[in-house]
C-alpha positions in Angstrom: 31.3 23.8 -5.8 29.1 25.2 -8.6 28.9 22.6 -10.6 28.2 20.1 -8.0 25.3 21.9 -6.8 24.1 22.4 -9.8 24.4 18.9 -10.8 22.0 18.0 -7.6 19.6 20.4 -8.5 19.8 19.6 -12.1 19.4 23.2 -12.8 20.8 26.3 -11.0 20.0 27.3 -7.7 18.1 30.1 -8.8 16.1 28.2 -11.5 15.3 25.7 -9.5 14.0 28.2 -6.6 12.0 29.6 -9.2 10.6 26.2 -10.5 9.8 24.9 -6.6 8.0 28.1 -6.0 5.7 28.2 -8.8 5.3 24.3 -8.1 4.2 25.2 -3.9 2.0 28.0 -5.0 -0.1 25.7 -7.6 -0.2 22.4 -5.2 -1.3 25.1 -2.0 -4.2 26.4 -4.3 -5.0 23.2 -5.2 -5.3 22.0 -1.4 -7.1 25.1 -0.8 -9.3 24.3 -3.0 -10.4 20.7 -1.5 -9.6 22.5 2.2 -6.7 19.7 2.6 -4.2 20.8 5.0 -0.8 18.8 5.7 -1.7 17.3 8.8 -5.1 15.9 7.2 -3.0 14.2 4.9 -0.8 12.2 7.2 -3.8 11.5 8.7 -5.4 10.1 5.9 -1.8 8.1 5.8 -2.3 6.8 9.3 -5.8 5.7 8.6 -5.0 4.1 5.3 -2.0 2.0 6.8 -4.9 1.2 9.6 -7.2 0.2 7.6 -4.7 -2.2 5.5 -3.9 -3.6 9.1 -7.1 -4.8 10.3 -8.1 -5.9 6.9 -5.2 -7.6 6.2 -5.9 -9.9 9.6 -9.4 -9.6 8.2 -8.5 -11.6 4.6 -6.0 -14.2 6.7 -9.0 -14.9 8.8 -11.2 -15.6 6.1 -8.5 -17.7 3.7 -7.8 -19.9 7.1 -11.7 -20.7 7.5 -11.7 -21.3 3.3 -9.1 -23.7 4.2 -10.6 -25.3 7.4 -13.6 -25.9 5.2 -12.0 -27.3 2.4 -9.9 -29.3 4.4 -13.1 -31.2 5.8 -13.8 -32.3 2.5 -10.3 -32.6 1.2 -8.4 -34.9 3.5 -11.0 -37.3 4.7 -11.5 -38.1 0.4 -7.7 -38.3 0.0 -7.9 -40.5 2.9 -10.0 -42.9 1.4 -9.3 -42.6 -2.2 -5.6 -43.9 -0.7 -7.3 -46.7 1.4 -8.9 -47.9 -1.5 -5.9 -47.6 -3.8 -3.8 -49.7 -1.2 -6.5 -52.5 -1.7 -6.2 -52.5 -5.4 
């Protein structure tokens, strides 16, 4: 059972208790420090995966009105550029 555990931990238990504390004490100084607490962060998440919603739609919107307006240039000349090639 030893060994299996300590194969998941990839150190033993009481190493890697060690190691996680040191590792909770630096990262909570360092959110101290920028006054982050863990809720702000999934709510930085949220907004992030917000703002990648609406601008998402945002850039579709814009590439289908690049395409509308190409497309009143485009298909009209391949139109004729076929009508004339017909003739030919």
């Amino acid at each position: 059972m030893s060994n299996g555990l300590t194969r998941f931990l990839g150190d033993t238990p009481g190493r890697t208790a060690l190691k996680l504390l040191v590792a909770s004490f630096v990262v909570g100084v360092i959110m101290a420090a920028f006054n982050w607490y863990p809720v702000d962060i999934l709510y930085m998440i949220r907004d992030f995966l917000i703002n990648l919603w609406e601008t998402g739609f945002e850039a579709l919107g814009r590439f289908g009105g690049y395409l509308a307006l190409g497309a009143c240039v485009v298909v009209p000349a391949f139109i004729l550029l076929r009508l004339f090639s017909l003739r030919g």
